[in-house]
C-alpha positions as CSV (number, residue, x, y, z in Angstrom):
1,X,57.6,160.9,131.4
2,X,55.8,164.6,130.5
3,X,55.8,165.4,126.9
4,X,54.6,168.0,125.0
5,X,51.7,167.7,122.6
6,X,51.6,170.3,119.5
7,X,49.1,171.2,116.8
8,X,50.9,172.9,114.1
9,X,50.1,175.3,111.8
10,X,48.9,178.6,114.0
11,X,50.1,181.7,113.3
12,X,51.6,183.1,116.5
13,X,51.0,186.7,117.8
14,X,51.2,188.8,120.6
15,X,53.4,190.0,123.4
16,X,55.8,188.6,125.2
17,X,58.2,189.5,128.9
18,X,61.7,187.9,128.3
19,X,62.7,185.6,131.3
20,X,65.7,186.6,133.5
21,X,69.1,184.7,131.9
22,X,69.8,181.3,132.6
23,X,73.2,181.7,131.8
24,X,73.8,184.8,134.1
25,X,71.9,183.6,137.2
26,X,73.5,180.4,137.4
27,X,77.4,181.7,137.6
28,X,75.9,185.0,139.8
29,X,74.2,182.2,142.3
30,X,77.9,180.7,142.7
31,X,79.2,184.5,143.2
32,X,77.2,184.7,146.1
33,X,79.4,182.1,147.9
34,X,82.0,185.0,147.9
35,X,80.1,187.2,150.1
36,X,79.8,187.7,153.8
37,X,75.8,188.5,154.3
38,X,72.8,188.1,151.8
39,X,72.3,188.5,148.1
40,X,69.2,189.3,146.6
41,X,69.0,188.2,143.1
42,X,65.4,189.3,141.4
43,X,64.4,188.5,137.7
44,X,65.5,185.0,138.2
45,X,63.7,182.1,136.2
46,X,62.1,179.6,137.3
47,X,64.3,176.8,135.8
48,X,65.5,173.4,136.9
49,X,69.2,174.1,136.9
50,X,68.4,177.3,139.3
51,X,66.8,174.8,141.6
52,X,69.8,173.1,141.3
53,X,72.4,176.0,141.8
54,X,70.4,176.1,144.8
55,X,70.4,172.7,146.1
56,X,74.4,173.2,145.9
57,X,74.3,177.1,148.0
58,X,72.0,175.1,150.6
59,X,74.6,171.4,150.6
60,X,77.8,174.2,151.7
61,X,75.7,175.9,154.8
62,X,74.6,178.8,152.2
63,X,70.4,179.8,153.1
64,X,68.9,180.0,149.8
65,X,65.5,180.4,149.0
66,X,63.3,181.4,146.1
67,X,59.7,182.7,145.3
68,X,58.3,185.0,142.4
69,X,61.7,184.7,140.5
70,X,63.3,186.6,143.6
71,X,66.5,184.3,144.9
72,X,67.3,184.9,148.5
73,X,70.8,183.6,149.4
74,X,72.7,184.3,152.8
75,X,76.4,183.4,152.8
76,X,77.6,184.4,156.3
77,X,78.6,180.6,156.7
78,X,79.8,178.0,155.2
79,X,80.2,174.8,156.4
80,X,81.1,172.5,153.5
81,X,83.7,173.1,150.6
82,X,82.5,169.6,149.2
83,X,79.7,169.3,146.4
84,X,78.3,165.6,146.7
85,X,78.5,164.1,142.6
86,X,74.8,163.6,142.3
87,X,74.3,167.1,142.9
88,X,77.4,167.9,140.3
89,X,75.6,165.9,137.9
90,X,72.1,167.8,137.8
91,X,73.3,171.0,136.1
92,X,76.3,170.7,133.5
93,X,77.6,174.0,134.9
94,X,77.9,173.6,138.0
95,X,81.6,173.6,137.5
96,X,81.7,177.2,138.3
97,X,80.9,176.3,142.0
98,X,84.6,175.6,141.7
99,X,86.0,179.1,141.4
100,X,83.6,180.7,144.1
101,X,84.4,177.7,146.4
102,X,87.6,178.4,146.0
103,X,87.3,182.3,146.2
104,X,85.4,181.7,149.7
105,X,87.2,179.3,151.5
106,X,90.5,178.3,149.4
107,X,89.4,174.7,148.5
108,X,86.8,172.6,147.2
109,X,86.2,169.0,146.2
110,X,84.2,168.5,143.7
111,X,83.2,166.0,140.4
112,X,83.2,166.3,136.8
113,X,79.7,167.4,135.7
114,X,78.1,164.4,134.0
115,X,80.6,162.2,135.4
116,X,83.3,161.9,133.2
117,X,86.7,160.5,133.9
118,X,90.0,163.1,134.2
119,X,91.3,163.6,130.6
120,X,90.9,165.5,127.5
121,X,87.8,167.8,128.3
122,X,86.5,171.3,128.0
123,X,87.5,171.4,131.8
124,X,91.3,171.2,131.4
125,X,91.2,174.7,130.5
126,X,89.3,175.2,133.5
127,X,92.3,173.4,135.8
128,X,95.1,175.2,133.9
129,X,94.4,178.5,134.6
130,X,93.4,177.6,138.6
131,X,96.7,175.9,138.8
132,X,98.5,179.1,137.1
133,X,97.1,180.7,140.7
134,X,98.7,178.7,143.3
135,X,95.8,176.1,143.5
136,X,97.2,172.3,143.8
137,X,94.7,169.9,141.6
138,X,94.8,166.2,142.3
139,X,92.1,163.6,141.2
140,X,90.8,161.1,144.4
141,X,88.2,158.3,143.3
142,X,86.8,160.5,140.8
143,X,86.7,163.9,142.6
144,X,88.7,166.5,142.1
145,X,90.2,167.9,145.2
146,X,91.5,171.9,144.8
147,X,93.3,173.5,147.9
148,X,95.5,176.8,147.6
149,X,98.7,176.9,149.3
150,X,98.2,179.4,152.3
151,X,94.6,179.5,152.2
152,X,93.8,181.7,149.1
153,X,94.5,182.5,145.8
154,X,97.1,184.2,144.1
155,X,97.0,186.7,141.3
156,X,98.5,185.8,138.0
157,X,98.5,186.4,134.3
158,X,96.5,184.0,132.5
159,X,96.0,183.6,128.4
160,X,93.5,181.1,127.8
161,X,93.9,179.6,124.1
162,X,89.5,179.6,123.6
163,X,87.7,182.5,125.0
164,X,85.8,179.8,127.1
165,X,82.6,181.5,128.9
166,X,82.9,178.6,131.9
167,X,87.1,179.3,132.3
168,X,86.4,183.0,131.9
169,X,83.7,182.6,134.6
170,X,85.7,180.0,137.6
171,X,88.9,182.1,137.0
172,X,87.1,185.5,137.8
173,X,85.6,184.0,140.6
174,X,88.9,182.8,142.0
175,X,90.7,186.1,141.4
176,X,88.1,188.7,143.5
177,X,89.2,187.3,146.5
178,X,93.0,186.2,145.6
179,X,95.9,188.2,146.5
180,X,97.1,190.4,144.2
181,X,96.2,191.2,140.4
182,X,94.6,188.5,138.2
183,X,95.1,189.3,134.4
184,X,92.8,187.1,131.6
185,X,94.1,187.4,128.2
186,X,91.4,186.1,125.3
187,X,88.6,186.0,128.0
188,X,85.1,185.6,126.9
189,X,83.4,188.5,126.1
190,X,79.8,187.4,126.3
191,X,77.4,189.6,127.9
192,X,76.5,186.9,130.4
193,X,80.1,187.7,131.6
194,X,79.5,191.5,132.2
195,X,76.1,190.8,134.2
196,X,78.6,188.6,136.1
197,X,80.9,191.0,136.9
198,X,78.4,194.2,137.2
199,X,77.4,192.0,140.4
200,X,80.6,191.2,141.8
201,X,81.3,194.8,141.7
202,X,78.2,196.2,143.2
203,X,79.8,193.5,146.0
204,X,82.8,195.5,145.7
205,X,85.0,193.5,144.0
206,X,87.7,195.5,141.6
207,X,87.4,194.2,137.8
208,X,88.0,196.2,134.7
209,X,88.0,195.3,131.5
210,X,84.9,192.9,131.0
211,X,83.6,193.0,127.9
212,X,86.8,192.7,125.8
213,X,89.3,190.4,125.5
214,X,91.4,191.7,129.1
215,X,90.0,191.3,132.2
216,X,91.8,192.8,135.0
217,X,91.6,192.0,138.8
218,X,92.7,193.6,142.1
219,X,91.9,190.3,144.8
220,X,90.1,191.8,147.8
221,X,90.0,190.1,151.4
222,X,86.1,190.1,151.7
223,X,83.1,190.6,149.3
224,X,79.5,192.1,150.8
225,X,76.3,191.2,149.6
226,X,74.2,193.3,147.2
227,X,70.4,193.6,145.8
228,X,70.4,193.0,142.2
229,X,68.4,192.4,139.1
230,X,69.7,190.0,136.5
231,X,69.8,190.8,132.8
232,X,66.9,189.3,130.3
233,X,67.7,186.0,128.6
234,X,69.4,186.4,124.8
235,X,68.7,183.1,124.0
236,X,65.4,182.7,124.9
237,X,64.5,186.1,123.0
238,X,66.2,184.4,119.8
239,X,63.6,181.2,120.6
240,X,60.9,183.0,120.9
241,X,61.7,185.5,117.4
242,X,62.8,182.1,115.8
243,X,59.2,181.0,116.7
244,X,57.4,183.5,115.2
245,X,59.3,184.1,112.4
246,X,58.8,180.0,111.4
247,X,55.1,180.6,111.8
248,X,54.4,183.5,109.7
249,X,53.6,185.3,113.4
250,X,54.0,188.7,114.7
251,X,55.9,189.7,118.0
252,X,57.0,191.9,120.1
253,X,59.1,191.2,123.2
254,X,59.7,193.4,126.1
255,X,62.5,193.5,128.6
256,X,64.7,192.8,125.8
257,X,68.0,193.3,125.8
258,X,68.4,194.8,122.2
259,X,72.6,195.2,122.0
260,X,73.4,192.1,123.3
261,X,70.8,190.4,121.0
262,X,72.1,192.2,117.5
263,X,74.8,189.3,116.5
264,X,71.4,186.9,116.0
265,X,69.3,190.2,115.1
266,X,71.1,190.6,112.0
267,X,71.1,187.5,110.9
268,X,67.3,187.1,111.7
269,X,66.4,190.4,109.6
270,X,68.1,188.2,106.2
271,X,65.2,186.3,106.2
272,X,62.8,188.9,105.3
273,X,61.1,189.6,108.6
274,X,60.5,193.0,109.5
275,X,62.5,193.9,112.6
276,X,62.1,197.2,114.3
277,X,64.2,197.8,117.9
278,X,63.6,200.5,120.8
279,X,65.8,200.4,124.2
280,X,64.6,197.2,125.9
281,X,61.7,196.6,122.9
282,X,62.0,194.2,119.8
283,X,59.3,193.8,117.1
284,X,59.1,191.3,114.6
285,X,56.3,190.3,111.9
286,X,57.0,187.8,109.2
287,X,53.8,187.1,107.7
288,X,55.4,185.1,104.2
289,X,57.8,182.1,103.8
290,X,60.9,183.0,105.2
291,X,63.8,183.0,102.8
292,X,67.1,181.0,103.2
293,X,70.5,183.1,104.7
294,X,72.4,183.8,101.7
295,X,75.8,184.0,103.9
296,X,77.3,181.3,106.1
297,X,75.9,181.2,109.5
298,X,79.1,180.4,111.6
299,X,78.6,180.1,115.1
300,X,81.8,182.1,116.7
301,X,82.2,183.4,120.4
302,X,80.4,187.0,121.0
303,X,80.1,189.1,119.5
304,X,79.7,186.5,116.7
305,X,76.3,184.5,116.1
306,X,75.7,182.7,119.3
307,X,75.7,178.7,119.5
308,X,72.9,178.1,121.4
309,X,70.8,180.0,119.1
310,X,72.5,178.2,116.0
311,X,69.5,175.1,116.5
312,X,66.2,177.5,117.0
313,X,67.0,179.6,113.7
314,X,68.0,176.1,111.9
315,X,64.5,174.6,112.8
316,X,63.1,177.9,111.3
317,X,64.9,177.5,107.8
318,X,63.7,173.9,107.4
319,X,60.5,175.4,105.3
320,X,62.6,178.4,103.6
321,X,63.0,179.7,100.4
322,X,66.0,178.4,99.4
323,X,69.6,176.9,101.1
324,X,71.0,177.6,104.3
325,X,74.4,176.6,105.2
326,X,75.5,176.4,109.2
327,X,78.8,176.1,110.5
328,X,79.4,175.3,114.4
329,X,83.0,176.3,115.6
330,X,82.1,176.2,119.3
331,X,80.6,172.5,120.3
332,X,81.1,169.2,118.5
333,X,77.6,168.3,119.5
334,X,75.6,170.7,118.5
335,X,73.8,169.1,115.9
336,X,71.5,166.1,117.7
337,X,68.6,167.8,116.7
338,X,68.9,167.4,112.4
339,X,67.7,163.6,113.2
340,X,63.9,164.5,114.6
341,X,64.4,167.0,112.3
342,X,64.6,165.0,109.3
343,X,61.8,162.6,110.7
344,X,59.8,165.8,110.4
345,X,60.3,166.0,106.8
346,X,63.3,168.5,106.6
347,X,66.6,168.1,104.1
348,X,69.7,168.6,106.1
349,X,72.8,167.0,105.0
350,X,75.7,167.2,107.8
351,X,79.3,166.8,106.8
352,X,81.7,167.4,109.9
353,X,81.1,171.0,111.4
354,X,78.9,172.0,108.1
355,X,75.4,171.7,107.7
356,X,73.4,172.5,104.7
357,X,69.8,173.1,105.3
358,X,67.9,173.0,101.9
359,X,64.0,174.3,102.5
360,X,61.4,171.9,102.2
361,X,57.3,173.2,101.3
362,X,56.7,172.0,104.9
363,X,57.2,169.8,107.7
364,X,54.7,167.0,108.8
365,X,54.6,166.7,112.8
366,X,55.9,163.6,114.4
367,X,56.9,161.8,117.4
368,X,60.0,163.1,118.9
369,X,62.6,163.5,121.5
370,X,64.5,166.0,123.0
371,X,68.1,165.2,123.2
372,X,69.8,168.8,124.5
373,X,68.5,172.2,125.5
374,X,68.6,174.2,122.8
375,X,67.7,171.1,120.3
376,X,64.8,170.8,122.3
377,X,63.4,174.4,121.6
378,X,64.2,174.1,117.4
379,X,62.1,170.7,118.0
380,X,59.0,172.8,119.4
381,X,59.8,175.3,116.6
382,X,59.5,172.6,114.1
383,X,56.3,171.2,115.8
384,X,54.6,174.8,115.9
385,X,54.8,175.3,112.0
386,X,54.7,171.2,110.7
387,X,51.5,170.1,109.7
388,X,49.6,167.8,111.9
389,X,50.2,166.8,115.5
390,X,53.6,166.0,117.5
391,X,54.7,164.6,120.3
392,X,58.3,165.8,122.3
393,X,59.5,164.1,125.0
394,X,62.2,164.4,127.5
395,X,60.9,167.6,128.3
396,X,63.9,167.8,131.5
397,X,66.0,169.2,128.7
398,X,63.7,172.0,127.8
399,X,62.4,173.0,131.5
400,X,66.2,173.8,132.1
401,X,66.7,176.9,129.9
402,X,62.7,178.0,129.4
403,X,60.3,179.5,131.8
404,X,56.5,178.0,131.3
405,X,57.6,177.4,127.4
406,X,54.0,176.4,127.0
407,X,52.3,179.4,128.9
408,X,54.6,181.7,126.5
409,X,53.0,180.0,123.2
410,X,49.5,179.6,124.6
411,X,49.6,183.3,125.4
412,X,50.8,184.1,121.6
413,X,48.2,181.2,120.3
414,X,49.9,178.5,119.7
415,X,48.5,175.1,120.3
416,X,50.1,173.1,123.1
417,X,50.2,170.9,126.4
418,X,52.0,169.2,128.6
419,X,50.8,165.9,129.4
């Protein structure tokens, strides 16, 4: 098992590309599906869940290759519209193979990711609003089997009750292709979602509206292939600025996407670093303790403070000035990462969806596991500015959001290998 080894206490400086997004080239791979010819998808990461996303393109009779964080994927045929479970099971969103399975051929069988049994889930959102477009859902030894009467989609008006990114994401790819105008009240409005839809249309699919809470969809009978670039990674950028900010550092990433990342921006800025912006260009230097966020941080859908940032700034207030409190309205789990943080030293008491974060003098490094994505990267955080060594294992959770995580800190000086 590979782990990484950290020696805390460097300040980190220097400069630093933002990756393409993880969470815009995975559901743009499963667009693809929809289009007669080849995509060309540059500025995407090298991550395990894109090798994944590809391993599924390739299992349907989709050509997909990759090299220099260019993916190559030729849809002209498809000869599957089944996704075997093990491969369901290596990236928890490959759900959204359902929609553009769907979209392509009007069914797909395919398995809960993880596993799971039928029942109350994040999914069932997912199946209502495909059902609300003529598809017929049944469960069959633990697949779920989709087929649309007449071979394809139907337009409909659908109001989900969460602005969920993956239901936003299945029933846009359903609709492109479906006959007849799809309408998505409360859908997601994360940027992730535009970048999704700024492909399909260079594909020329007919969407309107992303962005805000009303997507609107004219179907059409066949979608092209395209060349395009895929926007920088939000979440990583608010890693990486969580990072330096923890270690008194100084840092300035390029190919930013500035707009998108203002939600966490502002949030960041409360802790006394000094945060200056240009288009694609975001500067930070800390240089003194960081002080604690006098307001709630309450993770909301965007344009409010993103989840999956909600563990990288916590790991960064551990050694603040003062008391943070977090409140996570999005996932139930989100906090499996205040346990190695608490071996590290840090006072977090948890009480339901609240978490109060009182700042310690400093954290003391220790041996440690990764137990989620995002938890994984507060836990190298923690590592970079605790004194002494550490250890983090179950690096496969990492490696599926971050690009060369350890190349990125060795380059700004931080002190780190894999072994």
């Amino acid at each position: 098992m590979q782990k990484f080894i950290i020696n805390g206490g460097r300040r980190l400086r220097g400069e630093l590309a933002l990756q393409g997004s993880k969470n815009s080239s995975l559901p743009i791979m499963a667009a693809s599906l929809l289009c007669f010819g080849e995509c060309t998808l540059h500025s995407c990461p090298a991550l395990t869940d894109v090798y994944a996303a590809a391993r599924i393109l390739n299992c349907v009779g989709c050509k997909c290759t990759f090299s220099d964080n260019t993916a190559a994927i030729d849809s002209a045929s498809v000869s599957s519209t089944s996704v075997s479970e093990k491969l369901m099971r290596e990236m928890r969103s490959s759900i959204i193979f359902m929609g553009a399975m769907l979209g392509r051929t009007g069914e797909c069988t395919v398995s809960v990711p993880g596993g799971c049994e039928l029942g109350p889930r994040p999914i069932d959102m997912h199946l209502s609003a495909l059902s609300k477009m003529g598809i017929d859902i049944r469960e069959n030894g633990g697949d779920i089997v989709c087929r649309a009467s007449g071979g394809r989609a139907r337009g409909a008006k659908i109001s989900l009750a969460f602005p969920s990114v993956g239901a936003t994401e299945n029933v846009i790819l359903a609709a492109v292709t479906a006959e007849g105008e799809t309408v998505i009240n409360n859908a997601a409005r994360e940027p992730e979602i535009c970048d999704l839809c700024s492909f399909l249309r260079k594909c020329g699919a007919d969407i309107s509206g992303d962005g805000e809470s009303r997507i609107i969809i004219i179907g059409k009978k066949q979608l092209h292939g395209c060349e395009y670039t895929i926007m920088p990674d939000r979440i990583v950028g608010a890693t990486y600025l969580s990072m330096a900010a923890a270690t008194k550092g100084e840092i300035i990433l390029t190919n930013a996407c500035v707009p998108e990342m203002e939600p966490f921006l502002s949030v960041l800025e409360q802790t006394g670093c000094s945060i200056y912006t240009s288009e694609n260009r975001i500067y930070l230097r800390s240089g003194t303790r960081l002080r604690a966020v006098k307001d709630i941080i309450r993770t909301m859908p965007h344009p409010g403070f993103p989840t999956d940032a909600q563990a990288v700034l916590m790991a960064a207030l551990t050694a603040a000035d003062g008391t943070s409190v977090f409140e996570e309205n999005i996932f139930d789990c989100r906090y499996r990462h205040i346990e190695a943080l608490l071996k590290m030293g840090a006072n977090i008491q948890v009480l339901g969806k609240v978490a109060v974060v009182k700042g310690v003098e400093g954290l003391r490094g220790a041996n440690i596991e990764a137990t989620d994505l995002r938890g994984g990267a507060a836990l190298v955080i923690a590592a970079l500015c605790a004194d002494g060594s550490s250890e983090i294992t179950r690096l496969c959770h990492i490696d599926r959001g971050y690009e060369n995580m350890e190349e990125a800190i060795r380059l700004l000086g931080g002190d780190i290998r894999r072994s």
